[in-house]
FILO-197554 format. One record per residue: x, y, z of N, C-alpha, C in turn. Coordinates in steps of 0.1 Angstrom, whole numbers. Atoms other than C-alpha are relative to their C-alpha. Example, Ala and Ser with C-alpha at 12.3 -4.5 7.8 and 13.67 -1.06 7.14 Angstrom:
BEGIN
> 9,-12,0,123,-45,78,9,12,0 .
> -9,-11,0,137,-11,71,-8,11,8 .
//
This chain:
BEGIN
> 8,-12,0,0,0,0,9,12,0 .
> -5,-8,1,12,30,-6,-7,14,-1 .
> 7,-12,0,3,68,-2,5,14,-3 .
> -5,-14,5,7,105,-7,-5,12,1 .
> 3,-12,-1,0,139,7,-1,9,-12 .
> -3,-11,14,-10,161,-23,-7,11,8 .
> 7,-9,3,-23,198,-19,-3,2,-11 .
> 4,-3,13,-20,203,-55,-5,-5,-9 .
> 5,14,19,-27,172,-75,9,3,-12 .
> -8,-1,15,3,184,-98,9,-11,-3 .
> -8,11,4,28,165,-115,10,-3,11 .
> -9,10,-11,53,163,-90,-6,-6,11 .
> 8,9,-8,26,149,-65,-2,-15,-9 .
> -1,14,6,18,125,-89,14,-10,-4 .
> -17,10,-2,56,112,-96,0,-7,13 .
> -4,2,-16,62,113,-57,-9,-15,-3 .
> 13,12,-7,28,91,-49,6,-15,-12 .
> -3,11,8,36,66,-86,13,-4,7 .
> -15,6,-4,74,63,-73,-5,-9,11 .
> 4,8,-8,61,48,-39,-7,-16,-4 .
> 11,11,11,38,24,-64,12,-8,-5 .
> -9,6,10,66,14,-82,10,-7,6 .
> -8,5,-9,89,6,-55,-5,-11,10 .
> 8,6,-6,64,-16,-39,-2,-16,-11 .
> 2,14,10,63,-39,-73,9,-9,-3 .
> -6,11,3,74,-69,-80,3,-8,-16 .
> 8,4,16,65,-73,-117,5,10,-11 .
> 2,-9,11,76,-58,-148,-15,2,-9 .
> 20,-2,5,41,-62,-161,-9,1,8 .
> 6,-5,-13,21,-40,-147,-14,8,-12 .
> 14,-5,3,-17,-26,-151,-1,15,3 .
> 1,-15,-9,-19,10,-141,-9,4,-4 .
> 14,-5,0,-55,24,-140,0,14,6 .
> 6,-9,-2,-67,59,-135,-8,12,-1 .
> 12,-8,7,-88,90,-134,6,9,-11 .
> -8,-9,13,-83,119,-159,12,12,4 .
> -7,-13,-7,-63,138,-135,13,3,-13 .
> -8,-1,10,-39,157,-161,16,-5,0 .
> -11,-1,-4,-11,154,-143,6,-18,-4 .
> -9,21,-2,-7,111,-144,4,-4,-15 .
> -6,7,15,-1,106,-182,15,4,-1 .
> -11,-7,-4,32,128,-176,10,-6,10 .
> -6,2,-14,39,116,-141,5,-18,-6 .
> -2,13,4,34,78,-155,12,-7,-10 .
> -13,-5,11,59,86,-185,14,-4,13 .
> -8,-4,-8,83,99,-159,7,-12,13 .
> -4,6,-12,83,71,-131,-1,-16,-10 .
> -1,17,-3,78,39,-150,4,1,-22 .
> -4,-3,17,91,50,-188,11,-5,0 .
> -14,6,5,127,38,-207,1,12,-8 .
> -3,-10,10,152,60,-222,8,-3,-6 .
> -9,7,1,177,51,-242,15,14,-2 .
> -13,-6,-10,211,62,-247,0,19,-11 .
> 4,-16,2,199,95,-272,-7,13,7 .
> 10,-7,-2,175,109,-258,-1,-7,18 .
> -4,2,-19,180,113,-215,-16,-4,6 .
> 9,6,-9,144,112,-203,-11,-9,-10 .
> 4,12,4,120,87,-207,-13,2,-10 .
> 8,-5,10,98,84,-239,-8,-14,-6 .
> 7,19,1,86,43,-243,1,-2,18 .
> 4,9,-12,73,19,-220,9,-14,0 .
> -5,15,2,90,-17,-210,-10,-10,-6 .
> 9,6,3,72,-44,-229,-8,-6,11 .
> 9,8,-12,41,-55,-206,-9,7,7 .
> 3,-10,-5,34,-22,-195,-11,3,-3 .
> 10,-7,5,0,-11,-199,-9,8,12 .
> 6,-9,-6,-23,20,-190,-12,4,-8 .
> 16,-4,5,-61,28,-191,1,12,8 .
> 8,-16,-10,-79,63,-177,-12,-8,-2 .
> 19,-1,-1,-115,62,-169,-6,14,2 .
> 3,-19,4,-131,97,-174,-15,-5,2 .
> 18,-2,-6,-167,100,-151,-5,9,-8 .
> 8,-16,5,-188,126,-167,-16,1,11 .
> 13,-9,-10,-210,144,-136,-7,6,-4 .
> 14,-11,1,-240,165,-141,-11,-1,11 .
> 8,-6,-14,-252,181,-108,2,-10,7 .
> -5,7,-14,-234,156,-85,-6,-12,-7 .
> 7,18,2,-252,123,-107,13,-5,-10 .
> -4,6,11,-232,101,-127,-8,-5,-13 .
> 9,6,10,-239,98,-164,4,-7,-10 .
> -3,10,10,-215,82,-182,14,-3,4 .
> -10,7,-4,-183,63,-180,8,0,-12 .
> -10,2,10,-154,64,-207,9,-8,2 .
> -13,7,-3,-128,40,-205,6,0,-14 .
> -7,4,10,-96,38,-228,11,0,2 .
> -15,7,-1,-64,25,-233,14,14,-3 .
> -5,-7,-3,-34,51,-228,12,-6,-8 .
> -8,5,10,-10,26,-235,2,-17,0 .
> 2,13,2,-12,-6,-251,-17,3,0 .
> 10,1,11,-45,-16,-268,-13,-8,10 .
> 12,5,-14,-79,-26,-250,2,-16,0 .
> 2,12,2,-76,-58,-265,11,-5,14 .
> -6,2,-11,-44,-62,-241,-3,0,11 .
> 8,-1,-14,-58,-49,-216,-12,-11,8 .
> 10,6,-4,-89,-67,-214,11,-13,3 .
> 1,11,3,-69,-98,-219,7,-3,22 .
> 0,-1,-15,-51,-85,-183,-9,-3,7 .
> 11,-2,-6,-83,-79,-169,-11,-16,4 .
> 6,16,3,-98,-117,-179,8,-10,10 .
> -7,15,-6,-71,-135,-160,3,4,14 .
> 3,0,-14,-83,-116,-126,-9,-1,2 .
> 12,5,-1,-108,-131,-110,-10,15,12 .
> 7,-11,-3,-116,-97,-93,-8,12,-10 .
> 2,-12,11,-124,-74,-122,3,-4,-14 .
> 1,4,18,-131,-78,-159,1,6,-8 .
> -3,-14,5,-132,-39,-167,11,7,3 .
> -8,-12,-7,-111,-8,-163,-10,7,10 .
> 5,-7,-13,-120,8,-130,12,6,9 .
> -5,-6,-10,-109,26,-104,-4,-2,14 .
> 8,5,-10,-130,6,-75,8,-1,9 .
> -5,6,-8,-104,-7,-61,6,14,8 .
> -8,-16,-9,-83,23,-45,-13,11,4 .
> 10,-12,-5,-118,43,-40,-7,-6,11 .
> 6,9,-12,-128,14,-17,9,0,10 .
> -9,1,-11,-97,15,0,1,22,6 .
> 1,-11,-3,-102,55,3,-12,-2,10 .
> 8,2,-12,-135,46,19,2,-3,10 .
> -2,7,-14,-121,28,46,8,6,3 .
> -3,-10,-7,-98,54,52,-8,7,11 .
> 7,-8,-4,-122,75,57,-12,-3,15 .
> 6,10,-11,-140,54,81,10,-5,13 .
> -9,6,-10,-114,43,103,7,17,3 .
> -7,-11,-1,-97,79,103,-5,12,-4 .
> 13,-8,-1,-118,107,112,12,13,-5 .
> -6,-9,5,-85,132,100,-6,1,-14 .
> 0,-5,15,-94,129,64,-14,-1,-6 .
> 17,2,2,-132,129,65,-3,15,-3 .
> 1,-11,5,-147,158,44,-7,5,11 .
> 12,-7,-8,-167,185,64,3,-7,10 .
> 2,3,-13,-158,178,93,12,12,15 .
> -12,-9,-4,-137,196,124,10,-9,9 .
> -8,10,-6,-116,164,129,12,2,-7 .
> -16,-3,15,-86,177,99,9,5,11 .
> -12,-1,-3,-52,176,109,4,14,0 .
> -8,-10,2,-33,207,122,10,1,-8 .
> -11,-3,5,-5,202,112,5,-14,-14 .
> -2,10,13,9,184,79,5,-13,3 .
> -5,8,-11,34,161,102,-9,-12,5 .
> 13,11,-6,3,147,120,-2,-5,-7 .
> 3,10,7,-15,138,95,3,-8,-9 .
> -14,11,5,13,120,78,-1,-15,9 .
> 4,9,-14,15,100,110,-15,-8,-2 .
> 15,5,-4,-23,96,115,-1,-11,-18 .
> 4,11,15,-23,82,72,10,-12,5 .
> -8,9,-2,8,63,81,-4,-14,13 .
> 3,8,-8,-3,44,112,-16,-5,-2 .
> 11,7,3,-38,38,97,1,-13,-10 .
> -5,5,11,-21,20,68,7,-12,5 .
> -5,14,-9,-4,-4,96,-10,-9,7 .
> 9,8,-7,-35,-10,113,-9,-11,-12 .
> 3,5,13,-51,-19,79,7,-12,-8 .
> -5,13,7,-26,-42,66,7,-8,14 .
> -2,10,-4,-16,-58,97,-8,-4,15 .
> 5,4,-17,-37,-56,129,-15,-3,-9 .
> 13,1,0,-73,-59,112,2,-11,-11 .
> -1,11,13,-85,-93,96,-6,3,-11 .
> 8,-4,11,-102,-89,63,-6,-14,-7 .
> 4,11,6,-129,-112,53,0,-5,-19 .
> -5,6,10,-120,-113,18,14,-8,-2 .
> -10,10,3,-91,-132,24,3,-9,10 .
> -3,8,-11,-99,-154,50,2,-15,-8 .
> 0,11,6,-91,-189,41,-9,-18,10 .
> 9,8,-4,-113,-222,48,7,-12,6 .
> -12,11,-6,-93,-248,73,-7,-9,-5 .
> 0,10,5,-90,-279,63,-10,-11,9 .
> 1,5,-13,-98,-291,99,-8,10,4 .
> 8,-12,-11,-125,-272,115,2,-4,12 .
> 1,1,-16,-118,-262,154,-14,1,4 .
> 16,0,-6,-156,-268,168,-2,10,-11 .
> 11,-2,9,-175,-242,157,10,14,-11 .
> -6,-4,6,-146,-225,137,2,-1,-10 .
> -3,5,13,-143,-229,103,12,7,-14 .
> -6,-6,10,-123,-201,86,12,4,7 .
> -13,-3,-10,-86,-188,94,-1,14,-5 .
> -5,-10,1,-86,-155,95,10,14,-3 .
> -16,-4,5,-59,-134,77,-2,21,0 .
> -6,-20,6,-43,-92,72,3,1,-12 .
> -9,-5,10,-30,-81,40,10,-10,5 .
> -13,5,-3,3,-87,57,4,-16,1 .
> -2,19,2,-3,-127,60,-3,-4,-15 .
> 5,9,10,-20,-132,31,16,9,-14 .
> -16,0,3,16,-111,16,10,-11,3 .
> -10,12,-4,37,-139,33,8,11,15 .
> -9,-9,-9,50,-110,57,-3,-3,15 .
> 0,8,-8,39,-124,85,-8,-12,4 .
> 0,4,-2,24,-149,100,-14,-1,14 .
> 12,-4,-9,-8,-138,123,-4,12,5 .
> 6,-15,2,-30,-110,130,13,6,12 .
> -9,-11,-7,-10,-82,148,-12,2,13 .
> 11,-6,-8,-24,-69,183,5,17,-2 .
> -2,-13,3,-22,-29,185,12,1,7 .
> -11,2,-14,1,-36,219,17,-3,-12 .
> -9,0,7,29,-52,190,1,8,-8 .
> 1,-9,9,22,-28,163,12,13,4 .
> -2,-11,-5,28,2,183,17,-4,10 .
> -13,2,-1,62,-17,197,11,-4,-2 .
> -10,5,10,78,-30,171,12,9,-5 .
> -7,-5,3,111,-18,161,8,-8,-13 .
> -9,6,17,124,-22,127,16,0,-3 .
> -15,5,0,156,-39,120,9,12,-7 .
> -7,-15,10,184,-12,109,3,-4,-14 .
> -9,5,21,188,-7,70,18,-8,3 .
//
């Protein structure tokens, strides 16, 4: 998971936030999905592009690489229509990504607006209209950051619980975090370890 303080929504926000994204992956083939913000066709160039040895910054993609937008169109706060298209690499590619996850079949942006939800629910700093917003920028750094630990390792999540083999009486499912169902660890977190865990030195 990864995140990013913007005020602006400009391109160096967008680099910053993609770089985090990118450093997190494991995969030269990669999906990248999003809205029409101006700034990510630029930023996406920039953080995950190839240059070669004429021309210094980056102007191609690695083969594998593909990118959709999806463009809402509002009228008076209703949704009325939905655009999707291919940025780079061909829908046909894309779809063919899309077919061989068993979560999603379209271009969307559900996924990261679902996990914005539960931000927003678990963390009363970043809730619109409200007089719970962070003084200072610092804080709510902190406050995103430590919500993002509780999220992937202290809370279970029933979409990835898994079905024991062996039911304990009247137990039937094993309950998993992010962080287990990553391999990263090994059982839910309590808040008591969380909060006194000390990370090994680089």
């Amino acid at each position: 998971m990864a995140n990013h303080l913007s005020k602006t929504r400009d391109i160096k926000d967008a680099k910053a936030f993609l770089e985090k994204v990118a450093s997190r992956l494991a995969t030269s083939k990669i999906l990248v999905t999003s809205d029409k913000l101006r700034s990510y066709p630029e930023a996406v160039l920039q953080v995950f592009g190839i240059a070669d040895m004429n021309w210094p910054s980056p102007k191609s993609f690695p083969d594998g690489f593909l990118y959709a937008q999806i463009d809402k169109e509002r009228v008076h706060g209703h949704l009325v229509a939905v655009d999707r298209k291919p940025v780079v690499g061909t829908m046909e590619q894309i779809q063919a990504v899309l077919d061989e996850d068993d979560l999603s079949n379209v271009i969307n942006t559900s996924f990261v607006e679902r996990d914005n939800l539960s931000v927003r629910q678990h963390n009363g700093r970043v809730v619109r209209k409200t007089l719970s917003y962070s003084k200072s920028w610092r804080m709510h750094q902190n406050a995103i950051d430590f919500e993002d630990a509780l999220h992937n390792f202290v809370r279970a999540h029933s979409s990835l619980r898994l079905l024991l083999t062996t039911p304990q009486g009247r137990r039937l499912w094993q309950e998993r975090s992010p962080a287990m169902a990553a391999g990263v660890t090994d059982h839910l977190w309590s808040i008591r370890e969380l909060v006194s865990y000390r990370p090994p030195p680089r």
